[in-house]
N, C-alpha and C positions, 0 to 999 in steps of 0.2 A: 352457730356452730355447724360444722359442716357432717353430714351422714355418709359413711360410706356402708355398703353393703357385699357381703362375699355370700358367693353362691358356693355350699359343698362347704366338707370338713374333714376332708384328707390332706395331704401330706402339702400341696401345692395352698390351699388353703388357708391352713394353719398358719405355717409361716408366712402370708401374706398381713393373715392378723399380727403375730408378734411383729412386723417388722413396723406395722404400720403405728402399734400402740409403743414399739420404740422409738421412733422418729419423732410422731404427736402425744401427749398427754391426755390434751382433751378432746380429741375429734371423737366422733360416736361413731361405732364399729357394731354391724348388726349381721351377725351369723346366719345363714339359713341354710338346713339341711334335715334329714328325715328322723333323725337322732343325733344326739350332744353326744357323739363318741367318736374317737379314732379308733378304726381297725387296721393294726399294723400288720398288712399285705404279708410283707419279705417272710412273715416270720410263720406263712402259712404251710411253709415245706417242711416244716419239723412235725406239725400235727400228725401224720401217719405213721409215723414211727414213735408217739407219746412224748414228743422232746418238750411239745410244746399244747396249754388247752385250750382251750376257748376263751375261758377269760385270763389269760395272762395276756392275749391280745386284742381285747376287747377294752378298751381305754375311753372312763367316761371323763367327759371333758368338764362338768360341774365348776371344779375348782380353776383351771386352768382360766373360764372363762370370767370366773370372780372374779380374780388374782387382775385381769389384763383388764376389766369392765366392758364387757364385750357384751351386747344383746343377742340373747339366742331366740330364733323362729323355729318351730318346728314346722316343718311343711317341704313340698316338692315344688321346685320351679315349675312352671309351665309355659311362661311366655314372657315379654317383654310391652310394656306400653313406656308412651311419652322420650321415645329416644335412648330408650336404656334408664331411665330417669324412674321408673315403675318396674318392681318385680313382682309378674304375678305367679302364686303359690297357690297350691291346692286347698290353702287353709287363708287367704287373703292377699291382702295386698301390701308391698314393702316399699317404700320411698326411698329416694337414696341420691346424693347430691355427686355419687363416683361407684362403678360396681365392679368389681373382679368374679370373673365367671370361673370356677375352681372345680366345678360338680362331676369332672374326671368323663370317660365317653364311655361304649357298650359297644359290646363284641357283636362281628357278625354272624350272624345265625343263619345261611340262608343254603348251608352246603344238607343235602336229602341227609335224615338220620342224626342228626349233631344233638338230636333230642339220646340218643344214645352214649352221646360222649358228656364226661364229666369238665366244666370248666372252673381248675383249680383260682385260678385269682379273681370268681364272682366273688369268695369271700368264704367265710369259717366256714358253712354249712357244706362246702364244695367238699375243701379238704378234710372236715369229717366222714364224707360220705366215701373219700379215696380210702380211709383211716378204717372202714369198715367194710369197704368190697374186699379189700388187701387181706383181710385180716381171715376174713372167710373162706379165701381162693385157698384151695390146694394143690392144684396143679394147672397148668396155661401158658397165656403169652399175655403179658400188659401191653399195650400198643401206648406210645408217647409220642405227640408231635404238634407242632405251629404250623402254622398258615401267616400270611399277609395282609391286609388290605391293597388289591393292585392297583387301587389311584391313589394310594397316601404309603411310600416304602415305608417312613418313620410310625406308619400306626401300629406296632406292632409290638407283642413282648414273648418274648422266645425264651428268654434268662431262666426266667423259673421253670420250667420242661427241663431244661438239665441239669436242674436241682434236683427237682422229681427223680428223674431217672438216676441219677447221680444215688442220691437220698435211699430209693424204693433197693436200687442194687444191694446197697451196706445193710439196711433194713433185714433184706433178705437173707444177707450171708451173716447174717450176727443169728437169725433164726431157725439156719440151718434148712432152708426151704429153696434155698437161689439154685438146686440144681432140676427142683421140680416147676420153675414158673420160670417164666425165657421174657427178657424185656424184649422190646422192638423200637426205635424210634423212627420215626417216619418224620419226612418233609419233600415239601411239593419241589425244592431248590434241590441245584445238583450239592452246594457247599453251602450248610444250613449255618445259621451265626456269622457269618462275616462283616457283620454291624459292629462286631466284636473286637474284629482285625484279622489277618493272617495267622500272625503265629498262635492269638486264642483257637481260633478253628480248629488247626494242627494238633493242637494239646487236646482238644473237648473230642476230637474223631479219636487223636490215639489213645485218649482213656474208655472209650466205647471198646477201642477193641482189648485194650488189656481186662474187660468187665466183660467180655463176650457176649458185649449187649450187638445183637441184628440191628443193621441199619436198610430203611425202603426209602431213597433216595431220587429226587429229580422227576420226579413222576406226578401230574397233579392230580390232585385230591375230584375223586367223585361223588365218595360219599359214605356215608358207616351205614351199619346194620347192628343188631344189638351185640354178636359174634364175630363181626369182624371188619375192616378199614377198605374199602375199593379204590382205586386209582388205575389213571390210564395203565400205568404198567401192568395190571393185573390183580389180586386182591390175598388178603392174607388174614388169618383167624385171632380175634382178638377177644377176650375172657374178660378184658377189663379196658374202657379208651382213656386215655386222657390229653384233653385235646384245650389249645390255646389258640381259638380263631384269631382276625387281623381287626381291629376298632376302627370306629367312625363314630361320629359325633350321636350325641343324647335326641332322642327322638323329641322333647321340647323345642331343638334350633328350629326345628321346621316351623315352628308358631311365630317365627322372629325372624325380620328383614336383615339378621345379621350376616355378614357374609361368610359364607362357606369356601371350604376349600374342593378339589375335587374326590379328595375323600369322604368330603360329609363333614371335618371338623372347621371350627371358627379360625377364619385366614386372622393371624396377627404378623404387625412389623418388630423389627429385633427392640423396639420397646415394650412388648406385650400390649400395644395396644390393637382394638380393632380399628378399621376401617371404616370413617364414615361414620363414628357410634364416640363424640366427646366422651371424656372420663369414664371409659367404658375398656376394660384388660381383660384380657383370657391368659391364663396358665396351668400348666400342666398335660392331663389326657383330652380337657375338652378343645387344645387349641393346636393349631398347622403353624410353624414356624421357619423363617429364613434358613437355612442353615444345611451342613452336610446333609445326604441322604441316611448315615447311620446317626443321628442324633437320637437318642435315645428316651424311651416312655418309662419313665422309670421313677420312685421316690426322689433320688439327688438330684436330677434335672427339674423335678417340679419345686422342690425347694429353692433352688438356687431362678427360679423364673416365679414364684411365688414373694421371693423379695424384692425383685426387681417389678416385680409389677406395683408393688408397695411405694417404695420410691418415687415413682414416677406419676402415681394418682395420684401423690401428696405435689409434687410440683406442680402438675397441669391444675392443679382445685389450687395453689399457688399463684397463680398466672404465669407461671414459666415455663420453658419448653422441655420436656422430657428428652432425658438424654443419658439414662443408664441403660445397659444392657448387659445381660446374663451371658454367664462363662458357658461354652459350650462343651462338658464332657460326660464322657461313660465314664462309670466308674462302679462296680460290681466285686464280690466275691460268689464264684460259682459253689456253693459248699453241697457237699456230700456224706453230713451228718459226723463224721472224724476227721475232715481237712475240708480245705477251702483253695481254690484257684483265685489269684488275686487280676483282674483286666480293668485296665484303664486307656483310655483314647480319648484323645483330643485332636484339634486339626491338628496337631504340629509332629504328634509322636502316638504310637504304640506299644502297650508294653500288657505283657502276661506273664504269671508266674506261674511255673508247676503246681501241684496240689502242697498245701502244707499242713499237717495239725494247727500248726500255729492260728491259720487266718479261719479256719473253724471259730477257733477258740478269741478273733478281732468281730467275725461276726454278730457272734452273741452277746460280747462287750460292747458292742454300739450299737444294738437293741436297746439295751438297758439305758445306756448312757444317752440317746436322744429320745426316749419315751418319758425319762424323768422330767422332762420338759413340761409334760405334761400331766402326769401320775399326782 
């Protein structure tokens, strides 16, 4: 009977195990990651304003994992022996006859002062800590803003920062405080989100200005202080950061002959396979893919690369050639705690909607409805 093994237990992850325990019955599926739980990311921008707690998005996987007969390892990767054939963990060692590497990458830290800025998508404790600087400030400026990885454009997640700001604005003016704390969002580009499309951009600038949120644009990033954001253009006073550096790969690749990309993440071809490395996939954060320059880091990209990597370790452990490959698109709602901007792109088309109630209220609906997956 054949073992396959997945590294990580996020979004990319998961679905590579259902897809794999729906294709096969009997193949043995052996989980590793630091805890049996999904923490659902997206749902992290409602926590400062109480929409949402800690554990409504803290999702232990217990059952999920019964249900599909899945082996769970508790442990951190740290390297690879025997060709990808050996994972070794901080708690031992995993065999495995196919592996999908899913364990998502890590932001970079290397701008002077980022130990002052908050990084909302490390996880719950981020956006608690947002949920409680916010909560305390009485009067200031919150400074919001991304950065890139400059040798990976796709490393990057910008979406939630205009959640945030989006979010912290209605927050504000529901608490009657928004004319004492001044947002700001900052970005090192002249025209921030254009991963987005055009006309998203247009909509996400002119809802800054109808929120009278300050924008410090086009100017690169030098560095924070605990009060305030520097950049070549000059420097501006900041009460509160919140800041979304650009990713590259888990500092374990280094222990592994796998190939990288010039970002730092694992080079794969539009199969999600690596290079060089048999029965060996990456998908999701941990992996560099073929594709547009806005191809996006995001939960619906790593699911829909989380299946396809499924597929295709079931044929090549088959003995047949891999040959599925994942849809390429964005697909997002910007929400703002009482509506939501709907953006989608793909190679062929573009498309953004105004703000709605409505997609607020599609948002939260498909929370619920893809978490039951697992609950």
């Amino acid at each position: 009977m054949k073992q396959i093994t997945i590294i990580g237990a996020g979004f990319a992850a998961l679905s590579a195990a259902r897809r794999l325990r729906q294709l096969d019955a009997d193949i043995e599926i052996t989980l590793v990651a630091p805890k049996a739980e999904l923490v659902f990311l997206p749902s992290l921008i409602w926590i400062p304003s109480g929409m949402r707690k800690a554990e409504d998005l803290r999702i232990p996987l217990d059952s999920f994992l019964r249900d599909h007969r899945i082996r769970f390892v508790a442990g951190e990767a740290t390297g690879l022996e025997n060709g990808g054939r050996t994972v070794l963990t901080n708690t031992g060692k995993v065999l495995n006859d196919g592996l999908i590497i899913a364990c998502g990458g890590r932001f970079i830290k290397k701008l002077p002062g980022i130990e002052h800025a908050i990084l909302p998508c490390e996880g719950i404790a981020a956006a608690e800590k947002i949920r409680e600087r916010v909560a305390a400030l009485e009067q200031g400026n919150i400074a919001l803003g991304f950065a890139g990885n400059p040798n990976e454009p796709t490393a990057m997640r910008g979406g939630p920062i205009f959640e945030f700001l989006f979010g912290l604005d209605t927050q504000l003016r529901r608490e009657g405080r928004r004319d004492k704390i001044a947002l700001t969002f900052f970005n090192p580009m002249p025209n921030p989100g254009n991963r987005l499309g055009e006309s998203a951009v247009k909509r996400l600038m002119a809802e800054m200005g109808k929120r009278n949120i300050n924008k410090q644009l086009g100017h690169k990033l030098v560095g924070f202080e605990a009060d305030k954001v520097k950049t070549e253009g000059g420097e501006f006073a900041a009460d509160l950061i919140i800041f979304m550096p650009g990713m590259t790969g888990n500092t374990w690749f280094d222990q592994t002959g796998l190939p990288r990309s010039a970002g730092g993440l694992i080079k794969a071809d539009a199969q999600c396979r690596v290079e060089g490395f048999p029965a060996t996939y990456v998908v999701g954060d941990s992996g560099s893919f073929t594709g547009p320059d806005w191809m996006p880091k995001q939960a619906h990209m790593a699911d829909l690369q989380g299946e396809t990597a499924a597929a295709n370790l079931l044929a090549e452990l088959a003995g047949n050639i891999p040959q599925q490959t994942f849809k390429v698109e964005l697909l997002c709602i910007v929400d703002s705690l009482d509506a939501g901007m709907l953006v989608r792109r793909t190679p062929d088309r573009e498309m953004s909607l105004p703000p709605l109630g409505l997609m607020h209220s599609a948002k939260s609906f498909f929370e619920s409805w893809y978490l039951r997956k697992y609950r």
